[in-house]
C-alpha positions as YAML, in Angstrom:
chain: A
units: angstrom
residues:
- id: 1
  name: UNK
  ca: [140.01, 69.73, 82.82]
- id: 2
  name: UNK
  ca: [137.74, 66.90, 81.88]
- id: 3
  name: UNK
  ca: [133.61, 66.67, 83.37]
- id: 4
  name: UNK
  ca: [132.15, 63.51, 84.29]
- id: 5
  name: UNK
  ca: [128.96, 63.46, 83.37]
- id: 6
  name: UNK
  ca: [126.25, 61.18, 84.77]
- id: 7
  name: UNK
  ca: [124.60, 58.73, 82.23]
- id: 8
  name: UNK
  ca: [120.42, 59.48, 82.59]
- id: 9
  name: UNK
  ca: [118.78, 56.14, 81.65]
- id: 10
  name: UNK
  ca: [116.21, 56.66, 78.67]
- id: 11
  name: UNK
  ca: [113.15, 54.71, 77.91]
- id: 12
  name: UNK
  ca: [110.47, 54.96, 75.66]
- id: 13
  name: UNK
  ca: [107.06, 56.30, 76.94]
- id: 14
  name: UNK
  ca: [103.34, 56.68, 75.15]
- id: 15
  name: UNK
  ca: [100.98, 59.34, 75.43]
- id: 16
  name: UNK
  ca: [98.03, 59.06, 77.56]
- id: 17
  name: UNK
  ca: [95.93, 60.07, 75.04]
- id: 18
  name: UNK
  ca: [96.96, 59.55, 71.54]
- id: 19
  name: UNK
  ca: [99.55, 56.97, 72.08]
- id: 20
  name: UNK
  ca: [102.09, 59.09, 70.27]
- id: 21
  name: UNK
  ca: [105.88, 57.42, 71.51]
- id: 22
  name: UNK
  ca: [108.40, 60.15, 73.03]
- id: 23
  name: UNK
  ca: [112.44, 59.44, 74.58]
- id: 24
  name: UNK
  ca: [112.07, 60.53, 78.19]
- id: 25
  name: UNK
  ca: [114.56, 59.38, 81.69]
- id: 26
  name: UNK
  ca: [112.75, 56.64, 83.67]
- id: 27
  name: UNK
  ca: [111.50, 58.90, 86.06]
- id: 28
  name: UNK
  ca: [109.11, 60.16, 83.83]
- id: 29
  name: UNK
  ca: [106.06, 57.81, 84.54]
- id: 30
  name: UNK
  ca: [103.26, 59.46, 82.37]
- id: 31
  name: UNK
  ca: [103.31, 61.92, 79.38]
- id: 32
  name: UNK
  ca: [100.84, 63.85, 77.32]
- id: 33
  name: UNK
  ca: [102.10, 65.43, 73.94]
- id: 34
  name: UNK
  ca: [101.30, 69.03, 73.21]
- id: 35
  name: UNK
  ca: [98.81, 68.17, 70.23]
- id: 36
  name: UNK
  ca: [96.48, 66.28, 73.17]
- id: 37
  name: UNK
  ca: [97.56, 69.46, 75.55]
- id: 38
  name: UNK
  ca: [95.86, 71.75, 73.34]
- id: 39
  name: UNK
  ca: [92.84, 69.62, 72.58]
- id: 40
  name: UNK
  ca: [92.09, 69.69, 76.11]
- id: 41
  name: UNK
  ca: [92.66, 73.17, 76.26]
- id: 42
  name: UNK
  ca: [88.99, 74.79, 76.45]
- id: 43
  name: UNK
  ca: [89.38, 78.39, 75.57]
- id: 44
  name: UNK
  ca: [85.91, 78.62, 77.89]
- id: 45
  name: UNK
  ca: [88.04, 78.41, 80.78]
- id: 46
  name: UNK
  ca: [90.67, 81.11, 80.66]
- id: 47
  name: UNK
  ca: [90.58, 84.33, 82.69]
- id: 48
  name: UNK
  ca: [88.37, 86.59, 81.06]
- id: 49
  name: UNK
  ca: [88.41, 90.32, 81.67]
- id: 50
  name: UNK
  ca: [86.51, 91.96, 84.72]
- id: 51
  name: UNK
  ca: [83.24, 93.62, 84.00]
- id: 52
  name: UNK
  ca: [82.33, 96.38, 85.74]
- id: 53
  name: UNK
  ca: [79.17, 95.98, 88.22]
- id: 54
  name: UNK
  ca: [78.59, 100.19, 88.43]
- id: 55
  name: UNK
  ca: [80.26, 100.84, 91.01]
- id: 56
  name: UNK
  ca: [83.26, 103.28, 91.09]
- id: 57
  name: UNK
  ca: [86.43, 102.79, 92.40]
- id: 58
  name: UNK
  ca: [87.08, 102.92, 96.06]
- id: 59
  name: UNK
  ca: [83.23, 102.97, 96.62]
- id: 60
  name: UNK
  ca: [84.09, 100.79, 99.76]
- id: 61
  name: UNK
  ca: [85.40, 103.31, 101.37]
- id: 62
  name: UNK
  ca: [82.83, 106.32, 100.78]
- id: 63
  name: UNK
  ca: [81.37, 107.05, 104.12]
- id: 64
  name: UNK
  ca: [78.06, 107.18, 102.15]
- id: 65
  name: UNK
  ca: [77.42, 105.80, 98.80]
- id: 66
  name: UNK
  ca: [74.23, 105.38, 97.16]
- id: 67
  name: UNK
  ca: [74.22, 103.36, 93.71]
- id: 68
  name: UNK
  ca: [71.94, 104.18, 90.94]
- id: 69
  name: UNK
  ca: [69.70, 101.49, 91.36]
- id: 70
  name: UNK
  ca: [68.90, 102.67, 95.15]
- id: 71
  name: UNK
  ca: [70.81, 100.36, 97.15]
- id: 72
  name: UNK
  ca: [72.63, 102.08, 99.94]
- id: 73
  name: UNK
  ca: [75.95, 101.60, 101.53]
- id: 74
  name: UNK
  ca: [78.06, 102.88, 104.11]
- id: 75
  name: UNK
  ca: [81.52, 101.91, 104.82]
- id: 76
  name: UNK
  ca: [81.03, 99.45, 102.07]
- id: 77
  name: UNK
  ca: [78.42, 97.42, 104.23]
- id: 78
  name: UNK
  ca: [75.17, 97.78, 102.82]
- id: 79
  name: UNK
  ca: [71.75, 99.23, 104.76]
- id: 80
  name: UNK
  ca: [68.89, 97.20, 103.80]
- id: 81
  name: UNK
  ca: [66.78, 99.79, 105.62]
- id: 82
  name: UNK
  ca: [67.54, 102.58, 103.39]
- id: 83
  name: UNK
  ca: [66.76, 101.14, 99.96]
- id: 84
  name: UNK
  ca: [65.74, 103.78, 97.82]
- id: 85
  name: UNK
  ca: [65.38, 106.61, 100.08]
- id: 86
  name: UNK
  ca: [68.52, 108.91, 99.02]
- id: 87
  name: UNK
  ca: [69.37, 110.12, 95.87]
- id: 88
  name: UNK
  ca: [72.43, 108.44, 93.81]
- id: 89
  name: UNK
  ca: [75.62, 109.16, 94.75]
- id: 90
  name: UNK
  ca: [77.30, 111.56, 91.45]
- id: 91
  name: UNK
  ca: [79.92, 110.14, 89.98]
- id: 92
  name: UNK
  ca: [83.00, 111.96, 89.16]
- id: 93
  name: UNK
  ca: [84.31, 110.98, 85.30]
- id: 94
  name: UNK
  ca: [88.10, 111.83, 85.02]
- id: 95
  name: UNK
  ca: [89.08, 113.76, 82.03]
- id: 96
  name: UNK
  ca: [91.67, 112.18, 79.77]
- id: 97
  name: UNK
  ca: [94.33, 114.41, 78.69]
- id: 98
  name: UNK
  ca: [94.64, 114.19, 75.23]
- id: 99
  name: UNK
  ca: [97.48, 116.77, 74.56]
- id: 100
  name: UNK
  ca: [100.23, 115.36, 72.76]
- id: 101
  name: UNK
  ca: [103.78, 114.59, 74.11]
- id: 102
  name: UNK
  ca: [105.03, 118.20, 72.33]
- id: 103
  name: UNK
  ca: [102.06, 120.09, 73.39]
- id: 104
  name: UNK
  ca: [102.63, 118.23, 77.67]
- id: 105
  name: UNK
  ca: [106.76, 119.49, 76.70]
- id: 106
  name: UNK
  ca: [105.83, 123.36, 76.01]
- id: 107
  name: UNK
  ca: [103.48, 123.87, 78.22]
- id: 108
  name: UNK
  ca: [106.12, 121.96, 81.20]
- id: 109
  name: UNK
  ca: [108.21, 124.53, 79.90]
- id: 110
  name: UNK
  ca: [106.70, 127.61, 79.69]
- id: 111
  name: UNK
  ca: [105.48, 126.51, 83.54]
- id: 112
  name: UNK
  ca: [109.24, 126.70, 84.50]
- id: 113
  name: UNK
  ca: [110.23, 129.62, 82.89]
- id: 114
  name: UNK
  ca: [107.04, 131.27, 85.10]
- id: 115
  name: UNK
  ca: [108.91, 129.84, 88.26]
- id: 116
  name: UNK
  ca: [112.04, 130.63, 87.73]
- id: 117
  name: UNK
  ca: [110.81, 134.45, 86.91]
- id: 118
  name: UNK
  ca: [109.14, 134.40, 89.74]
- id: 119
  name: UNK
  ca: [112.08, 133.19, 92.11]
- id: 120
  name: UNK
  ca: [113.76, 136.44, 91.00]
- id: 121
  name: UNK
  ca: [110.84, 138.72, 92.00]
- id: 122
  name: UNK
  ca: [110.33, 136.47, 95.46]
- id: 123
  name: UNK
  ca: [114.28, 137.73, 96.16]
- id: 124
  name: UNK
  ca: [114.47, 140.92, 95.39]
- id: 125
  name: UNK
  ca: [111.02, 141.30, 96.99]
- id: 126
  name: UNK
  ca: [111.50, 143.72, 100.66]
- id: 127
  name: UNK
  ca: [107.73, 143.92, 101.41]
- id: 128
  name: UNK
  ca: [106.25, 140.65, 103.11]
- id: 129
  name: UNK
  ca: [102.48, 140.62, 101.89]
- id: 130
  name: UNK
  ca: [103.77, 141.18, 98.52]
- id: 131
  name: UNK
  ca: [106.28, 137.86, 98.97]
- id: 132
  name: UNK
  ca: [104.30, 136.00, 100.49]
- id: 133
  name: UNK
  ca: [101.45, 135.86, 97.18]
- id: 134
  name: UNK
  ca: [104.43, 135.78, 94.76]
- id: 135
  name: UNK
  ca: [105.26, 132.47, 96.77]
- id: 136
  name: UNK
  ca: [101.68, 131.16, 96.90]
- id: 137
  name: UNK
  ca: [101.90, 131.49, 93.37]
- id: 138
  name: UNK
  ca: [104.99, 129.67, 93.14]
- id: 139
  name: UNK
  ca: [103.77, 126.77, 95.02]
- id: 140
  name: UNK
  ca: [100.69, 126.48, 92.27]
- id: 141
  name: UNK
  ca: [102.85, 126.39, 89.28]
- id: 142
  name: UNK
  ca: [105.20, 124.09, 91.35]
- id: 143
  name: UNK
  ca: [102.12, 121.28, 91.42]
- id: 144
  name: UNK
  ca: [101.05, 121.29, 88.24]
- id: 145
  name: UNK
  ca: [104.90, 120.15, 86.86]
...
């Protein structure tokens, strides 16, 4: 089984910029080689990381949030009116967890041996109050896995 392939007609073609010669098909009408790419490259103009203006995440959507510097919003839309006159909203910092992967796998562990020890009491369990805090129990070990 033989494939015909089509013949692409070549020509030669110069740089815009440095006049460096390149083989390219003739539908290629201009050309700039990657040593002029990169010169025009300013490294000024790439993306640059977001900075953070003091505000905390989902502040938009705080019924009431007051910024440190006194300007007051609510709903996101800010009250000109208010400036200054309530105290700054207290911000909440989340606590890393900084056990390691072992320490997060023993203490996953332990947590299901406590449920499964408590599955066995919640069954052989006749009295109601007393099942019914043995399963409370249950359900708080069963959110922190």
């Amino acid at each position: 089984m033989s494939t015909i392939r089509k013949q692409i007609e070549m020509h030669t073609i110069e740089c815009k910029s440095c006049g460096a010669e390149k083989v390219a098909p003739t539908k290629v009408t201009g050309y700039t080689c990657a040593d002029c790419v990169i010169e025009l490259w300013d490294p000024a103009d790439a993306p640059k990381a977001k900075k953070s203006v003091g505000y905390p995440p989902g502040w938009k959507f705080m019924k009431q949030f007051v910024h440190e510097r006194g300007s007051v919003y609510f709903k996101g839309v800010e009250q000109v009116s208010l400036f200054g006159t309530l105290p700054a909203t207290p911000l909440k910092v989340k606590q890393k967890d900084t056990r390691s992967k072992a320490q997060k796998a023993a203490d996953k562990q332990e947590i299901l041996v406590q449920i499964s020890t408590l599955r066995k009491q919640v069954k052989k369990e006749v009295r109601t109050t007393y099942r019914r805090k043995l399963e409370v129990q249950l359900k708080k070990l069963e959110k922190q896995l």
